[in-house]
Structure formats: C-alpha cells, structure tokens
C-alpha positions in Angstrom: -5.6 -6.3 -22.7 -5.3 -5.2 -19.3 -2.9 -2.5 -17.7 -0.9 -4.3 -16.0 -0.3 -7.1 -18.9 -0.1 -4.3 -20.9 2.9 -3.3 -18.6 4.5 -7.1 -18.4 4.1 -6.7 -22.4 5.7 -4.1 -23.1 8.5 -3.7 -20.5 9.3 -8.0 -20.4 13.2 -8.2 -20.2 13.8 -4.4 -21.0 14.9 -3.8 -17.3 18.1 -4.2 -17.6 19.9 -5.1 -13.6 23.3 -4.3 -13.9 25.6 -6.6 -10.9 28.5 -6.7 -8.7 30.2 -7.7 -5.2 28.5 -4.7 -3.7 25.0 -4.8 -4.9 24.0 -8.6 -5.5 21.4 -9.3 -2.6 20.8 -13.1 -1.0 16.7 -12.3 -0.5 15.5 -15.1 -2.9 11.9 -13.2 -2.3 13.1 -10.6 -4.4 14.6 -10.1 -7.8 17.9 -9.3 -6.2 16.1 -7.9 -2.8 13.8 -5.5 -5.0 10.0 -5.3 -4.9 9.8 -5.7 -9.2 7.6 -8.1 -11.4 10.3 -10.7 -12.6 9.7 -10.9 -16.1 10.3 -7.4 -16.6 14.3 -8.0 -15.4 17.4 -9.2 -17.3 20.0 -10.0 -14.6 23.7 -9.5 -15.6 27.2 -8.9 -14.3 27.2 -4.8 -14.5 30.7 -5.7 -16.7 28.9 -7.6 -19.1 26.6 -4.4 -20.0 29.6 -1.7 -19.4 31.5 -4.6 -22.2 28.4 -4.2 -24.2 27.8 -0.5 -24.5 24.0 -1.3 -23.3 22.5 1.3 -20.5 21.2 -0.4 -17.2 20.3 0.3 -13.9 22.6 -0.6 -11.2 20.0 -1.1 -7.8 20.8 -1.1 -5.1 18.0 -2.8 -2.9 16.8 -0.8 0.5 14.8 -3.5 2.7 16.4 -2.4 6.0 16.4 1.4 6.9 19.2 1.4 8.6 21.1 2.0 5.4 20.4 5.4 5.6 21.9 5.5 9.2 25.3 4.4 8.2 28.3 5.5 6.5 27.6 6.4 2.6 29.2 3.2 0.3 31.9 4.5 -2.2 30.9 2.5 -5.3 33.3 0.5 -8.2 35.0 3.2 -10.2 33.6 1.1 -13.1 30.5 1.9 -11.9 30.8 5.8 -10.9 32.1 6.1 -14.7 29.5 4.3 -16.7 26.8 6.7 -14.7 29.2 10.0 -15.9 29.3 8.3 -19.7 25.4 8.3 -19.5 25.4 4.3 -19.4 24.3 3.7 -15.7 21.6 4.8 -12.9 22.0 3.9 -9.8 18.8 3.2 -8.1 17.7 2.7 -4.2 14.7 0.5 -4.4 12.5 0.8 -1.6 9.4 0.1 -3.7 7.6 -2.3 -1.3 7.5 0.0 1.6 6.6 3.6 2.6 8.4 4.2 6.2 11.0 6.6 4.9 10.7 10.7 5.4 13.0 13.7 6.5 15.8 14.9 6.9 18.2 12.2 7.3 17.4 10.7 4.8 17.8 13.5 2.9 21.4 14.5 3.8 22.1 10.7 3.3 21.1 11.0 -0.6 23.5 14.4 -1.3 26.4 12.6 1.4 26.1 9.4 -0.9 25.8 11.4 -4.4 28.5 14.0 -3.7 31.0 10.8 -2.6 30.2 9.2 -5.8 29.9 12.5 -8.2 26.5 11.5 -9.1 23.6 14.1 -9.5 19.9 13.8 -10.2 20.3 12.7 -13.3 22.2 9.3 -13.2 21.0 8.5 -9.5 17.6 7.7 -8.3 15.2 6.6 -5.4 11.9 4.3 -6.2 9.8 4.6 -2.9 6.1 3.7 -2.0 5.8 6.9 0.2 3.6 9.0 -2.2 4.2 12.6 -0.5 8.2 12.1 -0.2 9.1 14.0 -3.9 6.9 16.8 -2.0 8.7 16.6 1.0 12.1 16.5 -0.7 11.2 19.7 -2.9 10.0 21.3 0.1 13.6 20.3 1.8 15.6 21.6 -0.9 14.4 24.9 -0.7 15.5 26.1 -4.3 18.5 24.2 -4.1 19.2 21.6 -7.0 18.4 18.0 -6.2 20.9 15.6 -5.9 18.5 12.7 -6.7 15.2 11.7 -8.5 12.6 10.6 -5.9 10.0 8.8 -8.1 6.8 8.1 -6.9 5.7 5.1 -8.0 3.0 2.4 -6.0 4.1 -1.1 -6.9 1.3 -2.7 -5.3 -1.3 -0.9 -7.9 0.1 -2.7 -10.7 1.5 -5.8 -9.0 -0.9 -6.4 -5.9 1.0 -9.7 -4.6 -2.2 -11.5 -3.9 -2.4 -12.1 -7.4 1.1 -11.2 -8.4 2.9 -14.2 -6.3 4.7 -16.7 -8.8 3.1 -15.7 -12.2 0.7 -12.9 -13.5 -3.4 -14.0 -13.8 -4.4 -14.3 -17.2 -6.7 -12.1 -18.6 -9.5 -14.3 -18.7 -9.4 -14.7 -14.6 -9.1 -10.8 -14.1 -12.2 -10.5 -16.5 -13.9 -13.7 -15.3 -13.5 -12.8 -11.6 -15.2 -9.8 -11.8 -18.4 -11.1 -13.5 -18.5 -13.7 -10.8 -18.0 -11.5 -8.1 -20.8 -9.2 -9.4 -22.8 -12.2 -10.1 -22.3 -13.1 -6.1 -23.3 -9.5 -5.1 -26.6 -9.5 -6.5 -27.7 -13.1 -5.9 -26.3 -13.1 -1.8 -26.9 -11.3 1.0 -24.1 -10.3 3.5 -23.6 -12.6 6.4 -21.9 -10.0 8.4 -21.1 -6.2 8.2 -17.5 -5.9 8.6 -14.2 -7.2 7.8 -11.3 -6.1 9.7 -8.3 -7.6 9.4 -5.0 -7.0 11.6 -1.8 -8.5 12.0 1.0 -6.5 12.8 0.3 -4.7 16.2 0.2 -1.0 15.0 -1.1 1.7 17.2 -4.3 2.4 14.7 -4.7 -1.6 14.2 -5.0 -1.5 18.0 -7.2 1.3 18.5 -9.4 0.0 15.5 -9.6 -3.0 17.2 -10.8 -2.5 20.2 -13.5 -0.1 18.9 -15.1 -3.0 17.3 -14.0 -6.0 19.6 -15.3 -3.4 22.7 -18.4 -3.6 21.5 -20.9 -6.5 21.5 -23.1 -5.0 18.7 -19.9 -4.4 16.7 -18.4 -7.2 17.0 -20.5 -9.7 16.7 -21.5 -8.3 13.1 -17.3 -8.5 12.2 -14.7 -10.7 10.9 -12.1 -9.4 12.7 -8.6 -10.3 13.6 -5.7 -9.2 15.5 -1.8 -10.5 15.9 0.0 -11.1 18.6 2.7 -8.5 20.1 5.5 -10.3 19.2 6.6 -7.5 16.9 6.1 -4.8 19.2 8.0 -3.4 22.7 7.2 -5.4 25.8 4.7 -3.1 28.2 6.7 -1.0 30.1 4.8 -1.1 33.4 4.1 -3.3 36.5 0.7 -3.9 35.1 1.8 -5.0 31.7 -0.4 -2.8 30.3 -0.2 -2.2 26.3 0.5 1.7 26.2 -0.5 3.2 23.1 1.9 6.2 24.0 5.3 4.6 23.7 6.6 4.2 20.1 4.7 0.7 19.1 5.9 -0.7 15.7 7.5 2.5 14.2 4.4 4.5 15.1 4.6 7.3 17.8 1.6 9.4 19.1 1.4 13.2 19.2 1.0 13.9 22.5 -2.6 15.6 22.0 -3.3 12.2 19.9 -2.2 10.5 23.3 -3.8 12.6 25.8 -7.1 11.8 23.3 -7.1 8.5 23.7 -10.8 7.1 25.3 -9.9 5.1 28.3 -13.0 2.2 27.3 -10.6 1.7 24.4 -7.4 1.6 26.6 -8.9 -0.2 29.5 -10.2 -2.7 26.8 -6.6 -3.3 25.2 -5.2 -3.7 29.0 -7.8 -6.2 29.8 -7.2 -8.4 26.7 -6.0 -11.8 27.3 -2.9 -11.7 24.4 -2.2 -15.2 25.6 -5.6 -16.6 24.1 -6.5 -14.3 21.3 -9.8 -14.9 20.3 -9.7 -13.1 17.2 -6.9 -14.9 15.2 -9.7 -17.3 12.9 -7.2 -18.0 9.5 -4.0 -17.0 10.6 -3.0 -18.8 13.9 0.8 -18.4 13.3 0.6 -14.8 12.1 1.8 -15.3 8.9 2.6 -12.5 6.5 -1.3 -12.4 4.1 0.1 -10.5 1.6 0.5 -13.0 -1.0 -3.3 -14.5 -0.5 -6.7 -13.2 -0.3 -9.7 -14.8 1.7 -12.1 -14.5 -0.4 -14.5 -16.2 2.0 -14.1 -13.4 4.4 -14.5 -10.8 1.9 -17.7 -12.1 -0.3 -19.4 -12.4 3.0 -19.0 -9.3 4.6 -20.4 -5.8 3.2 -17.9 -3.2 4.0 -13.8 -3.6 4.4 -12.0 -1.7 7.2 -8.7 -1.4 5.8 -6.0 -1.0 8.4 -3.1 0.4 6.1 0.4 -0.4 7.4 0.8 3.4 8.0 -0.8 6.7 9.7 1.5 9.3 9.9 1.0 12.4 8.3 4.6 12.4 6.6 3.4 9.3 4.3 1.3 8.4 2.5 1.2 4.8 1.4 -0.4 2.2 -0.2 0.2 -1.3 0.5 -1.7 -4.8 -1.2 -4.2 -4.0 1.3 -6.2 -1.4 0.0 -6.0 -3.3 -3.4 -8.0 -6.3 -2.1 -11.4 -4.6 -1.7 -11.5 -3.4 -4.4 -10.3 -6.9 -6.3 -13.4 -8.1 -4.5 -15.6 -5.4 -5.5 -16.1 -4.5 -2.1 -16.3 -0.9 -0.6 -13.9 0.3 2.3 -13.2 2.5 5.3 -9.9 3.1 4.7 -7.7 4.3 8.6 -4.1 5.1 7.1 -2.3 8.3 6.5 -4.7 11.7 6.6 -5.8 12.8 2.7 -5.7 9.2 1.6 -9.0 8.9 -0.2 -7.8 12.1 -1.5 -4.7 10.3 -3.3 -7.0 7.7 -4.2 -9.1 9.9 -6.3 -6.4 11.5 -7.8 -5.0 7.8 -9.0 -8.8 7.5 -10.6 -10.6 5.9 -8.0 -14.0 6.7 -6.2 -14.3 6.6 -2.7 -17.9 6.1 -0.8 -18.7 10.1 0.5 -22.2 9.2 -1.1 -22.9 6.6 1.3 -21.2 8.1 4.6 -18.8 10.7 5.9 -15.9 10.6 5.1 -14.1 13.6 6.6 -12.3 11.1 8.8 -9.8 10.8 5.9 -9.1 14.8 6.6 -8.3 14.5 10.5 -4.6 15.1 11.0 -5.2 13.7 14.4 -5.4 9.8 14.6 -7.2 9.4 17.5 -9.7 12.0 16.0 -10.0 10.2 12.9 -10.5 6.7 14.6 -13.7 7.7 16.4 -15.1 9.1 13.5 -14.4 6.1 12.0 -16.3 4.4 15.0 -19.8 6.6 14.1 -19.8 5.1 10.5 -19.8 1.9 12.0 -22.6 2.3 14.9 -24.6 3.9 11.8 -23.6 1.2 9.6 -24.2 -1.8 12.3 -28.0 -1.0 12.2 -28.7 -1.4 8.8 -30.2 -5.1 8.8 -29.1 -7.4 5.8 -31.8 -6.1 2.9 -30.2 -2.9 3.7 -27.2 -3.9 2.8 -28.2 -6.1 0.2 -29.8 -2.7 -1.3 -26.7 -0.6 -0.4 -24.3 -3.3 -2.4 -26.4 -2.2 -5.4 -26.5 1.2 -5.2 -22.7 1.2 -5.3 -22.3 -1.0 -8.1 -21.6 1.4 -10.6 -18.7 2.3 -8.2 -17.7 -1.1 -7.4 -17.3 -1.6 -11.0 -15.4 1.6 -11.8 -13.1 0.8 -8.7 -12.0 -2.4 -10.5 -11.8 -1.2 -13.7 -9.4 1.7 -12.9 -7.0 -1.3 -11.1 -6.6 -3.1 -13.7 -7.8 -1.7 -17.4 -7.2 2.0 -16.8 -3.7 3.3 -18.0 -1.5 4.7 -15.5 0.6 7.2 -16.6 2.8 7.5 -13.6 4.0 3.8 -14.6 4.6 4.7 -18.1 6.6 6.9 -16.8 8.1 4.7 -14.3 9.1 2.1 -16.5 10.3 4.5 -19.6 12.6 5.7 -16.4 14.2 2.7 -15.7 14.0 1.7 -19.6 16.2 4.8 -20.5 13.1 5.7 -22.5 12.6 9.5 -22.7 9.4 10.3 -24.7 6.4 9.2 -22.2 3.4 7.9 -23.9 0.1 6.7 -23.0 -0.9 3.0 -22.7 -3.6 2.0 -25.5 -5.5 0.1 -22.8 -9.1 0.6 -23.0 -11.8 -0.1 -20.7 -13.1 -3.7 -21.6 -15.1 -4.3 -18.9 -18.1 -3.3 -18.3 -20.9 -6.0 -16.9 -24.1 -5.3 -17.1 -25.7 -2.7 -14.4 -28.4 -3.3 -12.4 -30.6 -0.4 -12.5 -30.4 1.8 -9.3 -33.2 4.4 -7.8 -31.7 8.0 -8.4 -31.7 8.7 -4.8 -28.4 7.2 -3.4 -28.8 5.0 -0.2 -27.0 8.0 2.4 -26.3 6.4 5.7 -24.8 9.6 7.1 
C-alpha cells in the first residue's frame, strides 16, 4: 500500500466540514474553496454536528489574501461556543499556496481570535509556506500564540497531476515507475533541458532568458514561457519589461536589482511578447497543474524547476517540484534559498554528487540564477552517451526520490490529519517500501560534472 492510499484509507470521510451562511464557498474546484483530497471530507450543516455532539472543523477557505487586509469576521455564537465546549476548530485553509508571511498577517490572526475568544487551541491556520510556524514563533517573542500554524505540503501527498478527479491505483503508481525506468535505460535523451514557465515571475524571467539568450542553451531545451498578461504593464516609453518593479508578487532587493546582467535584460527587452516562440503545448496559457507532459519530460535529461516562489520569507512547494521526480528525472530546482535543504529534511536526495549545488544557499536571487546558469554551460557539453551514462549513475537516486513520494510515511501528515481528525496520539503509517526495481549496476566513481 502506498502513502498516500494509505492516507485516503485511513482518513476517508473522518474530516468532518462543519457549514454555515458565512463559510460555504461557490469555488466548485474545491471542496468548499479548500485545497483537500475529497474523499477524506463529510460536508454538513455545522448545526447538524453541534445537534449531534460530533467534533468538526469549521474552515474557513483563504484563496484571496486580501482577507487578511480586512476587517476581522465576528463568527455565529453557535459557532464561537461549540469551539469553547471543545467541539469545534476553526480553520483558515490556505493549503494550496505559500504567499503569506509577516506581520500583518500576524496581528490579523490575534485581532480575529481575541474577537471571537478563540486561542491556539480551538483555532488553526493550514498553509503551504514551510518556514511561517518559524516565523510566527520568532514573532511572538515568548508571547503565547493565538493560533496553530501547521505546516503541512498538500502537493506531497496530493500532487494534482495525478490527484485531479480520482486517486491512481496502486498498480499505475507501481507500474509507472518500472516503465519509466525501463525507458531510462533503453533511450537516450533527445535534449538536455526542460524548462517550463507560465506565469511571468521575475526568476521564470531571468531563467528564461539565460537559456533562450543563448544559442548553445537553447537549442538543447524544451522551454516555455507565458505571456505577461498577469503581470504590470512596462512602465516606460520603451516598454521595456523591468525586472525591478514588483512583477507578479515578487519584488527585487535593490542589490538583487542593481545585479542584474544587462545581456539578460537587454534580451527580455528585445523579446517579441506578441509572437512568443516558446509557448509549444500551452498556446492559451492554461493553468498545467493538473497534467503532466510526459513527452517533454522522458525526453529531456535534467528538469529546471521554476517554483512559483523565491523569496527568502517562504519556502514552498508547489506540483511542480513533484513532477520530476514522478518521472524519475533529476532537477535544478530556482525557488526559495535552503530549498534542497527542506527537501532533504522531507527524505529526499538532491544531485550535489553530480554538480554544485550551493546555488540553493544564495540569499540573493540574481546570485543564485547565474550559478544556476554555470551548471547549465557545464551540463550543455556533455553529448548524449554522457547523459545516457549520467541517467544511470543516478538511478539509485531516481529510485529513492520516488519511493519517498509515494511509499515513504510522512509523519508530518499523520500528524496533519490526526489534527483535523481530533485524533491526539500521533502514530506512524505501516507503509513500507515496496518498490524497489532492479538496479543497474553503477562504476563506484560517481559521474561529477562540477
């Protein structure tokens, strides 16, 4: 049995949802407007489980961050009560994201808690940001919390690639992988790279023009960018895209921005955004997150994963960095600095054996970028029996990677789930590791590129 159907098994209709006028959210995307696998849920009127003496969670779902810009909500007595008697939680669910950090955010948790004489007990925030509980500690200052901040990454149990409508069986989690191996060994790489963008980010940008900037690069990609739809319209004569205004949510440090190389600027300015040449599968810049190419991952050696964020406040992980390593397929991961050190520490091995990875350790993101750029010259070199060769050395890796996604237990859901289940004692998942394909045997000295 796997982790995660472990997880569906377990927890399936224990998650009790607990509704009202206040809470009951219109985003059909959603189980009520909250990132949550659906089978875990029972939906009610919160009456029905006050009536019925049973404990629930009442969420309340978080998809628009100006919440925490407005006026705290005074909840239903009914509700405010229930929480006191030990019947109720309330929950913000903001599981699907990691944008939120600081302050007010902060003072909006102890404004909303102290108006509705809740405490850290009985109220709750679920967030993707993996360094806010830190942040909040840090915050308090000795002071006592006036809400849980659990850490919890939905898209490691529930990537939504293969989490859309219904779970994958076991079968296709076990049968993928041998085939995916199976393609590894027997096929050489037709390109180097995979780089996919939508979303016009300042890193997505910058990573993009490093490889599209260059011929040698490039031509060795698969690489995509979006259009700028989403982001602020240039502010000059020249409508030139400046990395230095606030682009997306994502503001520059004004070293980062004095950093910047102009080749990569100048290239970004001369860019014809009218007739994107790199858009190949996604002409109407569609939202991938619930599909995978796996075309443009079994053909290319190494994934550049350009993570939705970069600042140093979070730290999150979306489906994205899941899809590599679904594919069996290492990665270069530009997000927030000390990433591939929260990887490790979630049981995953990174690729230091094969190239530097310091980058992950650069606060600044210009700074990590170009170091991101030499593993790629270094990288673009290597012809396709390299790579061939490399894809086996990291095998071992490729294997244990896939094996920690989905048959590894992850105590930080048990303790998720045993959370929102009112269950106290934590345990540990009986999953074992099932999987383990035959090895091709490797020469002891590792292939080092760097």
């Amino acid at each position: 049995m796997s982790h995660n159907h472990y997880l569906v098994q377990k927890y399936k209709n224990k998650v009790n949802f607990g509704l009202d006028e206040f809470n009951t959210h219109p985003d059909l995307s959603f189980i009520n407007g909250i990132a949550i696998f659906g089978e875990l849920v029972v939906l009610k009127d919160a009456q029905y489980f006050i009536d019925n003496n049973i404990k629930f969670i009442y969420p309340i779902p978080s998809l628009d961050s100006n919440l925490f810009y407005t006026k705290p909500p005074k909840l239903n007595i009914k509700i405010r009560n229930a929480c006191n008697s030990g019947l109720c939680k309330v929950g913000i669910f903001f599981d699907s994201e990691g944008t939120e950090y600081g302050d007010p955010h902060f003072k909006w948790f102890k404004s909303f808690a102290m108006l509705n004489a809740l405490n850290f007990t009985n109220f709750f925030f679920s967030h993707g940001n993996r360094i806010l509980a830190d942040s909040y500690k840090k915050y308090l200052k000795g002071e006592e919390p006036a809400i849980t901040i659990l850490k919890y990454s939905f898209f490691h149990d529930f990537p939504w690639f293969l989490y859309n409508k219904k779970a994958p069986t076991k079968i296709h989690i076990i049968e993928h992988c041998i085939k995916t191996l199976e393609h590894n060994r027997k096929i050489q790489k037709e390109k180097h790279f995979l780089c996919l963008n939508r979303v016009s980010r300042v890193s997505r940008l910058l990573m993009f023009a490093v490889i599209a900037s260059n011929p040698k690069l490039e031509s060795k990609s698969i690489l995509t960018v979006g259009n700028l739809a989403n982001s602020p319209e240039p502010s000059n004569p020249h409508k030139f895209i400046s990395l230095n205004i606030n682009l997306k949510g994502e503001k520059l440090t004004g070293q980062e921005s004095n950093n910047i190389p102009a080749r990569l600027q100048n290239f970004l300015n001369s860019y014809d955004w009218n007739k994107r040449k790199h858009v190949l599968d996604n002409f109407d810049d569609k939202n991938k997150a619930l599909s995978i190419n796996l075309d443009f991952h079994k053909s290319t050696f190494v994934n550049i994963v350009t993570e939705t964020l970069q600042s140093k406040e979070t730290l999150f992980f979306s489906e994205k960095i899941f899809k590599p390593i679904y594919m069996l397929q290492p990665f270069i991961l530009l997000c927030s600095p000390y990433s591939l050190r929260e990887l490790k520490k979630l049981g995953y091995k990174t690729f230091d054996r094969w190239w530097d990875e310091s980058y992950d350790e650069e606060e600044n993101l210009i700074s990590r970028v170009l170091k991101i750029e030499k593993i790629l010259k270094k990288l673009s070199n290597l012809t396709p029996d390299e790579l061939f060769a490399l894809t086996a050395d990291m095998e071992e890796t490729l294997i244990h990677n896939y094996s920690v996604l989905f048959f590894e237990p992850k105590q930080e859901s048990l303790d998720y789930f045993n959370f929102l289940t009112f269950n106290t004692p934590l345990e540990s998942s009986p999953v074992k590791k099932v999987i383990r394909p035959p090895i091709k045997k490797i020469k002891k000295n590792s292939l080092r590129i760097i």
